[in-house]
C-alpha positions as CSV (number, residue, x, y, z in Angstrom):
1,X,-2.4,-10.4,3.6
2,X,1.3,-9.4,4.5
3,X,0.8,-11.0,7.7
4,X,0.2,-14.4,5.6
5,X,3.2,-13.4,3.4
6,X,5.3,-13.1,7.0
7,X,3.7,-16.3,7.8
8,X,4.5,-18.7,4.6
9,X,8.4,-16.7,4.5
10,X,8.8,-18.0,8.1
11,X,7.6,-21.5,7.0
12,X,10.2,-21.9,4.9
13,X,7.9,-20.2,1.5
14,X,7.4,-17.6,-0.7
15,X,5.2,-14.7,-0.1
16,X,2.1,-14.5,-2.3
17,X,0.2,-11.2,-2.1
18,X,3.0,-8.5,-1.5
19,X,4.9,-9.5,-4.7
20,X,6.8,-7.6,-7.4
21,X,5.5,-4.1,-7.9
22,X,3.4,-4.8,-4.6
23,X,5.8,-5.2,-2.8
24,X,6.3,-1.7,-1.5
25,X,2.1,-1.6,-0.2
26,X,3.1,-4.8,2.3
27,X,1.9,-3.0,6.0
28,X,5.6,-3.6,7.0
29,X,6.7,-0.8,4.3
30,X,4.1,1.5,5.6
31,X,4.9,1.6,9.4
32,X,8.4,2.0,9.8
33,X,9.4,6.1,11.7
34,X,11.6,6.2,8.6
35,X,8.3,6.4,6.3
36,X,6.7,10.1,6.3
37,X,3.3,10.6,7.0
38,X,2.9,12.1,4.1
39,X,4.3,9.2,2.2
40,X,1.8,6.8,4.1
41,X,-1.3,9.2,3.0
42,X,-0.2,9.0,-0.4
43,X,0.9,5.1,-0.9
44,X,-2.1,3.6,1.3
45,X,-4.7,4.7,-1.5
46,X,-2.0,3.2,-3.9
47,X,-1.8,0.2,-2.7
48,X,-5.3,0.0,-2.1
49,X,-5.9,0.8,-5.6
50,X,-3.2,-2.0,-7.2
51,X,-4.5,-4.6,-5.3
52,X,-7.9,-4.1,-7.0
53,X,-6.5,-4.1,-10.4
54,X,-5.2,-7.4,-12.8
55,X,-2.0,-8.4,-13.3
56,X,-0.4,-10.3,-15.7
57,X,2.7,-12.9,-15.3
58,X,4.8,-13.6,-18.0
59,X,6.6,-17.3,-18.2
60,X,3.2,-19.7,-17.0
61,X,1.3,-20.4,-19.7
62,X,-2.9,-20.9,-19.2
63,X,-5.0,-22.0,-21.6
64,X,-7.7,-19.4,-20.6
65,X,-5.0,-16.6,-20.7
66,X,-3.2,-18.0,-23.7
67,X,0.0,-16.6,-25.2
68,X,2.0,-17.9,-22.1
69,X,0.6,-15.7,-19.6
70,X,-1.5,-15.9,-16.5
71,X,-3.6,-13.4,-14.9
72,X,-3.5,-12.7,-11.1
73,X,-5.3,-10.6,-8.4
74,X,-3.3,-9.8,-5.9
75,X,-0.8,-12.2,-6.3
76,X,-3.3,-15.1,-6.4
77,X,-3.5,-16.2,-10.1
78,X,-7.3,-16.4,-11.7
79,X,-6.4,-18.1,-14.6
C-alpha cells in the first residue's frame, strides 16, 4: 500500500493508506539505518495492528455514519 501512496504522490495526488496517525507504519519509515531494529520489531506489529482497526474522519458527513463523520479502513473510507 505505501508503494501506491509513492505512486498517486508522484502523479501529482495524495496518498491514501499511509495517512495521519499511519503515517509513521508507511515501509519507507521502517527501512531507513536511522530506524533501530529494535524500533522496527516493535512498530511492525503496530502498524499491522492499526491497519486492522476503524477509523473515524471528522469534517465528511455520511448518512450511514451520521453526525458528520465517515468511517475508514486503512485510509479507504467504508462509509
Amino acid at each position: 500500500m505505501d508503494d501506491l501512496d509513492e505512486e498517486a504522490v508522484k502523479m501529482g495526488g495524495k496518498r491514501s493508506f499511509f495517512t495521519g496517525e499511519l503515517a509513521k507504519y508507511r515501509w519507507r519509515n521502517l527501512i531507513p539505518q536511522t530506524v533501530s531494529a529494535d524500533e522496527r520489531v516493535k512498530l511492525f506489529p503496530e502498524g499491522v495492528e492499526a491497519l486492522g482497526q476503524p477509523r473515524v474522519e471528522s469534517g465528511v458527513h455520511r448518512a450511514t455514519a451520521g453526525r458528520g463523520k465517515t468511517v475508514s479502513f486503512a485510509g479507504r473510507k467504508i462509509c
